[in-house]
PQR file of N, CA, C, O and H, with PARSE charges and radii, in Angstrom:
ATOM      1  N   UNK A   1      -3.406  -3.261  -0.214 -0.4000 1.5000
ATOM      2  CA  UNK A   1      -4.467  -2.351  -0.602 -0.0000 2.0000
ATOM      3  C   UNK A   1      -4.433  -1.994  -2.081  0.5500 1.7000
ATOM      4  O   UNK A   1      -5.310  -1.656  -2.876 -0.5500 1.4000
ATOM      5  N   UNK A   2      -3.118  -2.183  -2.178 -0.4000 1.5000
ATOM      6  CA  UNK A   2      -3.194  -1.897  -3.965 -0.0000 2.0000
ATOM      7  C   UNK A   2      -3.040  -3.380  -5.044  0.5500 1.7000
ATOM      8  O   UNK A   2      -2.429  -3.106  -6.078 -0.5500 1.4000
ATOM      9  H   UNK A   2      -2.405  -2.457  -1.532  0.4000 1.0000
ATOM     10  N   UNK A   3      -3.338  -4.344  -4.980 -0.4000 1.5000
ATOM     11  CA  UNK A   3      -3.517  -5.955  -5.530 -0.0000 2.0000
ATOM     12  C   UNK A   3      -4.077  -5.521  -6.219  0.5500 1.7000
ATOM     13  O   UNK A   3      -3.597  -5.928  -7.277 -0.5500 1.4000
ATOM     14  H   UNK A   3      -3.834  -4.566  -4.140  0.4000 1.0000
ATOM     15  N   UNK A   4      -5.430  -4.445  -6.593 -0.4000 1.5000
ATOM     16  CA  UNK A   4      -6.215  -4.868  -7.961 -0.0000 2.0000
ATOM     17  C   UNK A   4      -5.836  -3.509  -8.904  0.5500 1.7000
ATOM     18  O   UNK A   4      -6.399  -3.236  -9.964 -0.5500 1.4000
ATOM     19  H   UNK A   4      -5.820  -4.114  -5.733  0.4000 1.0000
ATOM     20  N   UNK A   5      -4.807  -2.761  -8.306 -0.4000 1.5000
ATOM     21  CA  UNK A   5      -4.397  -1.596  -9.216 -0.0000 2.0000
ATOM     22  C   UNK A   5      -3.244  -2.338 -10.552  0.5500 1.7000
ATOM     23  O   UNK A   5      -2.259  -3.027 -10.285 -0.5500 1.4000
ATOM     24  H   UNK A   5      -4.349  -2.983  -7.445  0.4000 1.0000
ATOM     25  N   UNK A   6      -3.552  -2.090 -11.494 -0.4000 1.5000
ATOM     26  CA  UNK A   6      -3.211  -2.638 -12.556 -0.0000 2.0000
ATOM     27  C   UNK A   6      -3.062  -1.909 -14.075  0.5500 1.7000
ATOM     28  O   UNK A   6      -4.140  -1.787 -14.656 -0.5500 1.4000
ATOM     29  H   UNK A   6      -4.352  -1.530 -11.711  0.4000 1.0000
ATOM     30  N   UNK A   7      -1.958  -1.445 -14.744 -0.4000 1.5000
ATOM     31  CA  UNK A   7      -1.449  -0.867 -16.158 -0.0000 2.0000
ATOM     32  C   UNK A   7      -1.431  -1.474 -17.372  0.5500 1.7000
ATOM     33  O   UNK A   7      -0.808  -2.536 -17.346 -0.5500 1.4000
ATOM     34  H   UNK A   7      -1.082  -1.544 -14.272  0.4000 1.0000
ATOM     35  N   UNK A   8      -1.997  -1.114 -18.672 -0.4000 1.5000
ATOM     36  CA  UNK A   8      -1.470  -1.604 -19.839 -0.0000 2.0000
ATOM     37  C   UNK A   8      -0.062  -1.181 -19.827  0.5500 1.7000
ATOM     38  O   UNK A   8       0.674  -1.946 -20.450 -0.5500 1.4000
ATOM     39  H   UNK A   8      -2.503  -0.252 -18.693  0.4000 1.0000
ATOM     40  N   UNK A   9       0.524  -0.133 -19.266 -0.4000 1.5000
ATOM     41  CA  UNK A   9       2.116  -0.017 -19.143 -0.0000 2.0000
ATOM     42  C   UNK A   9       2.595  -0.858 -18.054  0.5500 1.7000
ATOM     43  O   UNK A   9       2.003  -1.588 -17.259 -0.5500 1.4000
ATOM     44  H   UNK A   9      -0.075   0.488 -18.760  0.4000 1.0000
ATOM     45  N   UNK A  10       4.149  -0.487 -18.270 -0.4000 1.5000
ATOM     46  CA  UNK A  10       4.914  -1.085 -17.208 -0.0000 2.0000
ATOM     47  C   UNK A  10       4.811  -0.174 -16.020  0.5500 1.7000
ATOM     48  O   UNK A  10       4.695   1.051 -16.045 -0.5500 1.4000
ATOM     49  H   UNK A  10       4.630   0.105 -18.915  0.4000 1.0000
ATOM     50  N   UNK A  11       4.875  -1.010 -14.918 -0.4000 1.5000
ATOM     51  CA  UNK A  11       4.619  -0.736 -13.431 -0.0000 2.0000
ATOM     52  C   UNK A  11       5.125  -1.345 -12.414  0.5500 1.7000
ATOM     53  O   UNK A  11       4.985  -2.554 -12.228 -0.5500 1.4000
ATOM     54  H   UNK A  11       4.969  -2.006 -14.898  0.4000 1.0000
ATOM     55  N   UNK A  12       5.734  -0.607 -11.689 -0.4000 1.5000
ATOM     56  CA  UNK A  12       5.915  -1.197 -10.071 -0.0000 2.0000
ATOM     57  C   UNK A  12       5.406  -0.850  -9.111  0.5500 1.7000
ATOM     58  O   UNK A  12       5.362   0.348  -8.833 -0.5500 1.4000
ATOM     59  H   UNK A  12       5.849   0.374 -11.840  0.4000 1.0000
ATOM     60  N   UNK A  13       4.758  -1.992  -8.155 -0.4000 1.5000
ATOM     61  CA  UNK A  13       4.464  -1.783  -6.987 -0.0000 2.0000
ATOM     62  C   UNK A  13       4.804  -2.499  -5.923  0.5500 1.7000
ATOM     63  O   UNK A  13       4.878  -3.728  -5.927 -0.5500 1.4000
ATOM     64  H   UNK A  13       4.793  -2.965  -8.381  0.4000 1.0000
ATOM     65  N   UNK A  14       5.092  -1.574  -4.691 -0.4000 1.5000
ATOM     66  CA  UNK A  14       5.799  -1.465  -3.409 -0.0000 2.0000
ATOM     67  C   UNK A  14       5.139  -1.470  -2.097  0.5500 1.7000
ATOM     68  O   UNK A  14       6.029  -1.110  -1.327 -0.5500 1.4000
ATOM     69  H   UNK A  14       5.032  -0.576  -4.687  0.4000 1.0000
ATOM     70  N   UNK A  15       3.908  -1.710  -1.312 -0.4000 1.5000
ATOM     71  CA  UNK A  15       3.586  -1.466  -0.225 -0.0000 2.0000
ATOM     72  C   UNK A  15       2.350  -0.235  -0.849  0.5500 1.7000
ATOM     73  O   UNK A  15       1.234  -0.491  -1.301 -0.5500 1.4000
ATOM     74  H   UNK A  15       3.185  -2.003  -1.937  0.4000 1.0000
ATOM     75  N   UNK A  16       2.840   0.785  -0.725 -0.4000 1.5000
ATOM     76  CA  UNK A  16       1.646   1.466  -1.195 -0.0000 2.0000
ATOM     77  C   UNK A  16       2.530   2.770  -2.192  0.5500 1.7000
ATOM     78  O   UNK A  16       2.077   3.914  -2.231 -0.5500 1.4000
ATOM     79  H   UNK A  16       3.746   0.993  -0.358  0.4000 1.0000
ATOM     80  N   UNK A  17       3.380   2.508  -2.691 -0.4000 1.5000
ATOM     81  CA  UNK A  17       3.953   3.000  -3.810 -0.0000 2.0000
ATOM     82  C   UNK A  17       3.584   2.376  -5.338  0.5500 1.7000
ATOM     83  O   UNK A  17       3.779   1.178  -5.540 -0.5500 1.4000
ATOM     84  H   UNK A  17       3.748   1.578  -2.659  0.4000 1.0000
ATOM     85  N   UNK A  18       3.157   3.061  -6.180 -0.4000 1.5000
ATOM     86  CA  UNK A  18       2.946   2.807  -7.557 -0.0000 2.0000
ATOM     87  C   UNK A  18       3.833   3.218  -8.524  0.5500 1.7000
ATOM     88  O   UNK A  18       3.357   4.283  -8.919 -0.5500 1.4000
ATOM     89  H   UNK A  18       2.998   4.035  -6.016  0.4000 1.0000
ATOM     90  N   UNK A  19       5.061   2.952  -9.268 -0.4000 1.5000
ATOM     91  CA  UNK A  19       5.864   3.607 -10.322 -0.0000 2.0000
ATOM     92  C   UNK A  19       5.094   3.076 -11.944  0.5500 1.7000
ATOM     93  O   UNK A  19       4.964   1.866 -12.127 -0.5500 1.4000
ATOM     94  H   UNK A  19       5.448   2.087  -8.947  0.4000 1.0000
ATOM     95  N   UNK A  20       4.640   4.034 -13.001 -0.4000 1.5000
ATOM     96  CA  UNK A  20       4.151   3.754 -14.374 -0.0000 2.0000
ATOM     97  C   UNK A  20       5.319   4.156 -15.188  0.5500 1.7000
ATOM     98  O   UNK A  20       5.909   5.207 -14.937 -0.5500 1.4000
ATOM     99  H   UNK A  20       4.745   5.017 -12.852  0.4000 1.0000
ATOM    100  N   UNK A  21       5.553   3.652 -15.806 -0.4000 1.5000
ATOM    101  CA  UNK A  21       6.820   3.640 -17.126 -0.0000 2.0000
ATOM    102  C   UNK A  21       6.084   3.393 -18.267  0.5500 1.7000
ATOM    103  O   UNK A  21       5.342   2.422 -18.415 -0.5500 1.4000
ATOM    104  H   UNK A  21       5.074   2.799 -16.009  0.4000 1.0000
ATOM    105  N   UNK A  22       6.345   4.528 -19.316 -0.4000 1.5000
ATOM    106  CA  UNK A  22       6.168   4.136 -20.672 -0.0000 2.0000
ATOM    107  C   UNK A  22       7.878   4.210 -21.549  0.5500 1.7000
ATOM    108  O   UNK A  22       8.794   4.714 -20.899 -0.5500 1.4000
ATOM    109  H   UNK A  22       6.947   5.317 -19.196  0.4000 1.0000
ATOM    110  N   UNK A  23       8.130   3.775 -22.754 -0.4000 1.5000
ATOM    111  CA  UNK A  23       8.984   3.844 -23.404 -0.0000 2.0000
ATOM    112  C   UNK A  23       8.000   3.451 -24.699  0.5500 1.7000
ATOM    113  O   UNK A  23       7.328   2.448 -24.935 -0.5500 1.4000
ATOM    114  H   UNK A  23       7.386   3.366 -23.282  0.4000 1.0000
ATOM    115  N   UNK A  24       8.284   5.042 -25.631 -0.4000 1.5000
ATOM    116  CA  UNK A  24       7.732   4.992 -26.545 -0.0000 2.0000
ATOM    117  C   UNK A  24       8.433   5.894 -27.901  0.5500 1.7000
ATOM    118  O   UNK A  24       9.117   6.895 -27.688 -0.5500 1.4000
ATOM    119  H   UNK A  24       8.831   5.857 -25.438  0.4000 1.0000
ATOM    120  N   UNK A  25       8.192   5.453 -29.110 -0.4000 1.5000
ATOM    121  CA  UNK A  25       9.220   6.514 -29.908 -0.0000 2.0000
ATOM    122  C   UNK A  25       8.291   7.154 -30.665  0.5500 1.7000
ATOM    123  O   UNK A  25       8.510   7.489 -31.829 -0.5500 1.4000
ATOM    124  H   UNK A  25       7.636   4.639 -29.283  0.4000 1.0000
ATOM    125  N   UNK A  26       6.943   7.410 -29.905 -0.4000 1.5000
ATOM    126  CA  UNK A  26       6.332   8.297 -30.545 -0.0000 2.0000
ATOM    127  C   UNK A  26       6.252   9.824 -29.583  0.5500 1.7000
ATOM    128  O   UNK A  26       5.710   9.612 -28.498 -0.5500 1.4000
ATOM    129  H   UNK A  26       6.765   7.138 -28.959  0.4000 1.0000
ATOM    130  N   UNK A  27       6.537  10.787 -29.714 -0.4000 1.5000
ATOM    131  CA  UNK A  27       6.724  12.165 -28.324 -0.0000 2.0000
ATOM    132  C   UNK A  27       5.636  12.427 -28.264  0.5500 1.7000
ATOM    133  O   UNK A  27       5.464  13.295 -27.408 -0.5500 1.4000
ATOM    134  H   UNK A  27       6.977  10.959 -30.595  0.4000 1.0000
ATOM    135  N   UNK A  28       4.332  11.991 -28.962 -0.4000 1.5000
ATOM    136  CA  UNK A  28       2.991  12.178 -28.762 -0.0000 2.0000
ATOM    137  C   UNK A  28       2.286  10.972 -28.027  0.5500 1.7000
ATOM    138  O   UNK A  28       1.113  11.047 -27.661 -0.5500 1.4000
ATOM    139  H   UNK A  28       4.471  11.286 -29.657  0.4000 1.0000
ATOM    140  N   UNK A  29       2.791  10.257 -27.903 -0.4000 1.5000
ATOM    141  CA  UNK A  29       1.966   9.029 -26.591 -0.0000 2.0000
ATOM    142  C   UNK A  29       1.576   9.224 -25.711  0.5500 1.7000
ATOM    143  O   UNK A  29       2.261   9.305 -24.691 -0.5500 1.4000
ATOM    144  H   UNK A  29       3.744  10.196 -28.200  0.4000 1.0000
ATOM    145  N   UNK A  30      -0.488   9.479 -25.769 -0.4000 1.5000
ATOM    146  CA  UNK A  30      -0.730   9.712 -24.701 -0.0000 2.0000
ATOM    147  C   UNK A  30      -1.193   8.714 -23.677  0.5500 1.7000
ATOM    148  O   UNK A  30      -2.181   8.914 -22.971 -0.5500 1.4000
ATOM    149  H   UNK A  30      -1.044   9.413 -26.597  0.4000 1.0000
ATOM    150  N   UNK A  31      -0.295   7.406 -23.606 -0.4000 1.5000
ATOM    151  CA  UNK A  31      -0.412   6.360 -23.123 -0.0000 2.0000
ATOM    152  C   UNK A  31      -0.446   6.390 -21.470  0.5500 1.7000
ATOM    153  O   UNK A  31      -1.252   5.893 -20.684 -0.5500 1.4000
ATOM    154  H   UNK A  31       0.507   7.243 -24.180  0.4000 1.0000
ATOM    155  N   UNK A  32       0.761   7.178 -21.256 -0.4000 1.5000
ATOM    156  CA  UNK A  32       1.021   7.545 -20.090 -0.0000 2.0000
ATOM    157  C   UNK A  32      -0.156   8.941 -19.123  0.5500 1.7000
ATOM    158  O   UNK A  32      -0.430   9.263 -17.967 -0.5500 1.4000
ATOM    159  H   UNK A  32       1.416   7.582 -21.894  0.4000 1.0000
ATOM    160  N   UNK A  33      -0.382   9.215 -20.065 -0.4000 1.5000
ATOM    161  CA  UNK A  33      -1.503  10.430 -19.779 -0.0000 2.0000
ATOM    162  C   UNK A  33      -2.547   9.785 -18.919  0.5500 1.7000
ATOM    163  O   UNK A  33      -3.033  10.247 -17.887 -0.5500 1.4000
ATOM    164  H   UNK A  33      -0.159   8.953 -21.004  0.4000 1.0000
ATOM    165  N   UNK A  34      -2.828   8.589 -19.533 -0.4000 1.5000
ATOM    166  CA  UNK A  34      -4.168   7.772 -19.579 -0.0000 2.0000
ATOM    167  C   UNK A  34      -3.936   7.154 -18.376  0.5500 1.7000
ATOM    168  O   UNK A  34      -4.653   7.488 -17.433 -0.5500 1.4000
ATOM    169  H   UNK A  34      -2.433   8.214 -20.371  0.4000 1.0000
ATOM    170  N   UNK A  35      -2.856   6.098 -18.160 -0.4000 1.5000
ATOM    171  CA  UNK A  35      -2.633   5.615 -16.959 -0.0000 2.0000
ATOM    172  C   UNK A  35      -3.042   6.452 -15.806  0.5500 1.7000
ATOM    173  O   UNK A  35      -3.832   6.032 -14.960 -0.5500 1.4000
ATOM    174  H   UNK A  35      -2.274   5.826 -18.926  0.4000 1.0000
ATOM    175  N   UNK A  36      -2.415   7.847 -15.757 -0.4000 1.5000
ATOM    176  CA  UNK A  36      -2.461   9.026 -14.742 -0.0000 2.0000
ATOM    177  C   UNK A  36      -3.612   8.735 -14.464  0.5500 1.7000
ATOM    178  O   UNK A  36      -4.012   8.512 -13.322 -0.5500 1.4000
ATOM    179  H   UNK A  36      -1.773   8.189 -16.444  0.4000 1.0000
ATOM    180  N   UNK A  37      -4.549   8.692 -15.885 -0.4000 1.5000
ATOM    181  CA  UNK A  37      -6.349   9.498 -15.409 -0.0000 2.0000
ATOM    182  C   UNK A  37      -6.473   8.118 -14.743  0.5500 1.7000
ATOM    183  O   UNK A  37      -7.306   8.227 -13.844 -0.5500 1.4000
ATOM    184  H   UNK A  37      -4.224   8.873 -16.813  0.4000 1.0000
ATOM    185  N   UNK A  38      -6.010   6.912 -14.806 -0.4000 1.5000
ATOM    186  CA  UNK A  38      -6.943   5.790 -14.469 -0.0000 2.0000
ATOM    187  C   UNK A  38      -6.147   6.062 -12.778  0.5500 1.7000
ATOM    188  O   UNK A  38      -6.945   6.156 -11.845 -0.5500 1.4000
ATOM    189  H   UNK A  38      -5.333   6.823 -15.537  0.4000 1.0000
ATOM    190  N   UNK A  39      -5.365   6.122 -12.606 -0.4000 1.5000
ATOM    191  CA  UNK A  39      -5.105   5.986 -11.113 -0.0000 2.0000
ATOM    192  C   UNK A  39      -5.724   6.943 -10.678  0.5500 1.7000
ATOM    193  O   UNK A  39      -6.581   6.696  -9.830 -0.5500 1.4000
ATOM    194  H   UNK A  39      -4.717   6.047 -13.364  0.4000 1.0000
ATOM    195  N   UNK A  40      -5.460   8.693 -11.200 -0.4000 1.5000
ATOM    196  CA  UNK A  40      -6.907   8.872  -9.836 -0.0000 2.0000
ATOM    197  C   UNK A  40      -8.187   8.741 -10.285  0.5500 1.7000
ATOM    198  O   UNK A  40      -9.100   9.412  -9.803 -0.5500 1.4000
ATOM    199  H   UNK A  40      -4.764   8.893 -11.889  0.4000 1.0000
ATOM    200  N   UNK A  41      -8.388   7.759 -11.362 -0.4000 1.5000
ATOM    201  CA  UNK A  41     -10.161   7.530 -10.827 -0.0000 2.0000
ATOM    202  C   UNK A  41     -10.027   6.062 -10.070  0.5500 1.7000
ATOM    203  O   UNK A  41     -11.017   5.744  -9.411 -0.5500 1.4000
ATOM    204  H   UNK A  41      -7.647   7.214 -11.753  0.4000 1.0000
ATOM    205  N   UNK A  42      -9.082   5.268 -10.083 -0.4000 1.5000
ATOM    206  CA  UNK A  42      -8.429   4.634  -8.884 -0.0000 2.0000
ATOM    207  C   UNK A  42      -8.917   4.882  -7.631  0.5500 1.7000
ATOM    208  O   UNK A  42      -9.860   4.459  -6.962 -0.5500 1.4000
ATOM    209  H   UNK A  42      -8.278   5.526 -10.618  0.4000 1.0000
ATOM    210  N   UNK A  43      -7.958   5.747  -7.470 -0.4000 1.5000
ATOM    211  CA  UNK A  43      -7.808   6.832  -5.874 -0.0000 2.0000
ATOM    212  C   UNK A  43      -9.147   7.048  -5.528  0.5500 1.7000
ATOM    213  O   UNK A  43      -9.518   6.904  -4.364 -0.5500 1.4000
ATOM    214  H   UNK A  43      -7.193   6.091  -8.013  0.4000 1.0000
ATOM    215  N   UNK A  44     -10.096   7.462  -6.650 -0.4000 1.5000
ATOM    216  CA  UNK A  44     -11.005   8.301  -6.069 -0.0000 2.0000
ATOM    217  C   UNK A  44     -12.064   7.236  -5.614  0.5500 1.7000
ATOM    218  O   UNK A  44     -12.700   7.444  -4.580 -0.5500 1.4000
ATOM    219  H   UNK A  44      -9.794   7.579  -7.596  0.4000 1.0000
ATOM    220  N   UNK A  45     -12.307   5.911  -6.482 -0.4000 1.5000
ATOM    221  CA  UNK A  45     -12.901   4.753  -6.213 -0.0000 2.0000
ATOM    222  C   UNK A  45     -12.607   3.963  -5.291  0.5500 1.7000
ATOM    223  O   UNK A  45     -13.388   3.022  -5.151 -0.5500 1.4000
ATOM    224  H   UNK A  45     -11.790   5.742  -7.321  0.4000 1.0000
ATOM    225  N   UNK A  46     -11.316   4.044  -4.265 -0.4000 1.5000
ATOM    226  CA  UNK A  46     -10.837   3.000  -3.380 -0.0000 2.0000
ATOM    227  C   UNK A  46     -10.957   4.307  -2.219  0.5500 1.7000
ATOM    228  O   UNK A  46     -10.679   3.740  -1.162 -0.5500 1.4000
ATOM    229  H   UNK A  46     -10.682   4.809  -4.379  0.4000 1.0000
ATOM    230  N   UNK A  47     -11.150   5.325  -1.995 -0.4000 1.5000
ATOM    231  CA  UNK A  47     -11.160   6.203  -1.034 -0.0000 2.0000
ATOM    232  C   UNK A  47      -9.745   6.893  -0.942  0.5500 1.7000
ATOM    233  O   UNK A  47      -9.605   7.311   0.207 -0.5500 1.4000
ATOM    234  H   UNK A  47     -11.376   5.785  -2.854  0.4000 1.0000
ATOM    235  N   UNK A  48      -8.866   7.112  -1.568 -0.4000 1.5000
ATOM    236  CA  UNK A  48      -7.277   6.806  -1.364 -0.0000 2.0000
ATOM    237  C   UNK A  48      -6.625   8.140  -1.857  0.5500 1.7000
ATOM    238  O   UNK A  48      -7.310   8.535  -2.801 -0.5500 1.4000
ATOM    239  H   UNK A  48      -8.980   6.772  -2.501  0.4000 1.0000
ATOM    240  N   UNK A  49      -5.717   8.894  -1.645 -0.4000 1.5000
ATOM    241  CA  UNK A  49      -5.131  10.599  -1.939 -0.0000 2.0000
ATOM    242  C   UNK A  49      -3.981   9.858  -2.724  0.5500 1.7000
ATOM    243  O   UNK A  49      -3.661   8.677  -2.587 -0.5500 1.4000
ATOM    244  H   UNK A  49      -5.161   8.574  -0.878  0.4000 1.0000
ATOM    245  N   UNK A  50      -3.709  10.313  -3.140 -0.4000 1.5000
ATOM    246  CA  UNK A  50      -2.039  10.717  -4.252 -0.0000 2.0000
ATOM    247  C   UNK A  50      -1.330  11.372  -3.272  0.5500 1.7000
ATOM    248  O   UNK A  50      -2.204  12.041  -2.721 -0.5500 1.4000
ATOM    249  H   UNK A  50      -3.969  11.272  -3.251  0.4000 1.0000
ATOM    250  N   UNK A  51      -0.293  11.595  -2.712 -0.4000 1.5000
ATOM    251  CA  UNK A  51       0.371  12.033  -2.722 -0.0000 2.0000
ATOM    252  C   UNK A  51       1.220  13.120  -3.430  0.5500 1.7000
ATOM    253  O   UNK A  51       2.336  12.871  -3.886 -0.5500 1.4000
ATOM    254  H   UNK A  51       0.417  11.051  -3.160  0.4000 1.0000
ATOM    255  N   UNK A  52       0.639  14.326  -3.496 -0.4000 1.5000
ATOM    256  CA  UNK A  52       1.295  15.155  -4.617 -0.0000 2.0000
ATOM    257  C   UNK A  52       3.107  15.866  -4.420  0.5500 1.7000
ATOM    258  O   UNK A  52       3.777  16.487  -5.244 -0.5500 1.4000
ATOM    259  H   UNK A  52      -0.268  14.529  -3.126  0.4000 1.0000
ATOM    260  N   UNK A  53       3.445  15.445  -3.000 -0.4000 1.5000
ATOM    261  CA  UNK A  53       4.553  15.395  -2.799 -0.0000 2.0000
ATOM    262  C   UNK A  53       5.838  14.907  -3.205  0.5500 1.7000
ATOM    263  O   UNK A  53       6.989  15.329  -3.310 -0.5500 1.4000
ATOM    264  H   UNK A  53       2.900  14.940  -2.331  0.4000 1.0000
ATOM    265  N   UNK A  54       4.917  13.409  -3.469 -0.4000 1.5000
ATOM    266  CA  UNK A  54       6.156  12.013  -3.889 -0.0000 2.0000
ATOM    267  C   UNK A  54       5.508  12.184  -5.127  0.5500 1.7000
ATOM    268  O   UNK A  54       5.703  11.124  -5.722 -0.5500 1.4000
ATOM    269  H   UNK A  54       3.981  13.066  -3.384  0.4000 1.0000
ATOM    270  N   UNK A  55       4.827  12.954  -5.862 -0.4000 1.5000
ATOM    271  CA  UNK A  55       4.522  12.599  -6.957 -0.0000 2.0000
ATOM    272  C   UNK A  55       5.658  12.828  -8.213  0.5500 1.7000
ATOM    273  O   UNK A  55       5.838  14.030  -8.017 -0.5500 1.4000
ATOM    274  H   UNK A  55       4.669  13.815  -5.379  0.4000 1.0000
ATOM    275  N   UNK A  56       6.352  12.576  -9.112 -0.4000 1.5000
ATOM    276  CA  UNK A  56       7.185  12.881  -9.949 -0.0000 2.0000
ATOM    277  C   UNK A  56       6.652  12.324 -11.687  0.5500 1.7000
ATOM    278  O   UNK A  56       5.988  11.427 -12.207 -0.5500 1.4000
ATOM    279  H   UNK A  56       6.206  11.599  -9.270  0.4000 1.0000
ATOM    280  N   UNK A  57       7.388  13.434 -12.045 -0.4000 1.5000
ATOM    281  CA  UNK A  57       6.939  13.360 -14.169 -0.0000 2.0000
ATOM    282  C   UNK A  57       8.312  13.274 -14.082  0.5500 1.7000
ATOM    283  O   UNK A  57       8.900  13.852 -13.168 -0.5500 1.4000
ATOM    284  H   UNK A  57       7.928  14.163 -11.622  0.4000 1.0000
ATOM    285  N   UNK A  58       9.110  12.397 -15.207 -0.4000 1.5000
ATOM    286  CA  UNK A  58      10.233  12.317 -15.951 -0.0000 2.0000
ATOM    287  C   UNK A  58      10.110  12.129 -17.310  0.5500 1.7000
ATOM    288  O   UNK A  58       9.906  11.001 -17.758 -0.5500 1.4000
ATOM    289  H   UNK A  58       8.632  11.927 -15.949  0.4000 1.0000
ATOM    290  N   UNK A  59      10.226  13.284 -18.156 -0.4000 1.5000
ATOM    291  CA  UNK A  59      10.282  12.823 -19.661 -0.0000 2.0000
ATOM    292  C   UNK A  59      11.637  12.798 -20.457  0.5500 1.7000
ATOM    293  O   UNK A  59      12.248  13.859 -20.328 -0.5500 1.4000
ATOM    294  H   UNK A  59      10.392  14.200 -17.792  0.4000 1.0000
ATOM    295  N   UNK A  60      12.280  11.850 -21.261 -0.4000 1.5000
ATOM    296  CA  UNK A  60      13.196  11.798 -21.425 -0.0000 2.0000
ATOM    297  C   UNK A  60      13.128  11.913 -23.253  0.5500 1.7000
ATOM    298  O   UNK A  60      12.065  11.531 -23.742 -0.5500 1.4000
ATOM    299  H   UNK A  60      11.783  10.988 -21.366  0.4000 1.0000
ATOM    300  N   UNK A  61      13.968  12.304 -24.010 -0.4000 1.5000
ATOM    301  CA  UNK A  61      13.245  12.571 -25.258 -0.0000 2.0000
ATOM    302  C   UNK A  61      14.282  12.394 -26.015  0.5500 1.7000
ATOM    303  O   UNK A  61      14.896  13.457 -25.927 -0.5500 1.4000
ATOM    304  H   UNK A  61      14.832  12.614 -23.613  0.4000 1.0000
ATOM    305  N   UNK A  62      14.932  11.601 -26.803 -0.4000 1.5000
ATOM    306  CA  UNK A  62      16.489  11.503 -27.256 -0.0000 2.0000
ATOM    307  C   UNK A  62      15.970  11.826 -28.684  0.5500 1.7000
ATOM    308  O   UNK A  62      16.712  11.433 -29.583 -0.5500 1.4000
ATOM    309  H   UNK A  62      14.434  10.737 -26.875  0.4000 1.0000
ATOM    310  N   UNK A  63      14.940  12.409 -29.026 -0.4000 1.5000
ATOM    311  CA  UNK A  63      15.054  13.073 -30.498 -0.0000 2.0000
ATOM    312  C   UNK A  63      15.168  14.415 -30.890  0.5500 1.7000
ATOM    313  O   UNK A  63      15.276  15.280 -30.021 -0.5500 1.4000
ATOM    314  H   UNK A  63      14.336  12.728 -28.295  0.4000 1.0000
ATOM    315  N   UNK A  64      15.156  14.750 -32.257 -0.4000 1.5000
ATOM    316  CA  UNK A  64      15.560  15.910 -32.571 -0.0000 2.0000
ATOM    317  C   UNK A  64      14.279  16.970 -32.255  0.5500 1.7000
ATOM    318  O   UNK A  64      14.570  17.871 -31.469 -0.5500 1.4000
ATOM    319  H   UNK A  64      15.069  14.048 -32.963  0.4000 1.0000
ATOM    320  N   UNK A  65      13.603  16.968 -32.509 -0.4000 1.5000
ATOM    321  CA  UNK A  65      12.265  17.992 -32.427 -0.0000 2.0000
ATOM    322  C   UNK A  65      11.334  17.046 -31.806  0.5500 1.7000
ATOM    323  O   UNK A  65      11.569  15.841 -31.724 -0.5500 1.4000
ATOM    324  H   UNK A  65      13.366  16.236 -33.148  0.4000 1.0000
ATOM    325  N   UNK A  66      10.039  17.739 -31.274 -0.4000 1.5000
ATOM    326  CA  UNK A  66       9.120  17.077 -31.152 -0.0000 2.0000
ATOM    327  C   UNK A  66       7.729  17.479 -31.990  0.5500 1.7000
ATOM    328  O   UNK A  66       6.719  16.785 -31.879 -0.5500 1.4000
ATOM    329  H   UNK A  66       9.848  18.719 -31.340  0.4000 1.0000
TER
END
């Protein structure tokens, strides 16, 4: 059900699990933002819910300020 869901980022998919990964050294990339909006207009175009349960944000930030 998910074959035509597809990222300019990196991505995995599982059955009906989607993981988006960015790695970026800018702390302002709203690359990942964008992906978000495209999956639920995704969701909202294939008939399909998010899961806001399994849903998870990880930001990891190895610089000094942002």
């Amino acid at each position: 059900m998910i074959n035509d869901l597809h990222f300019d980022l990196g991505y995995a998919k599982y059955v009906d699990d989607t993981t988006v990964f960015s790695i970026s050294t800018n702390p302002r990339d709203c690359s990942l933002q964008e992906a978000s909006d495209y999956l639920v207009y995704w969701t909202n175009v294939n008939g399909m819910l998010i899961n806001i349960n399994k849903t998870k944000e990880m930001v990891i930030y190895f610089g000094s300020h942002i």
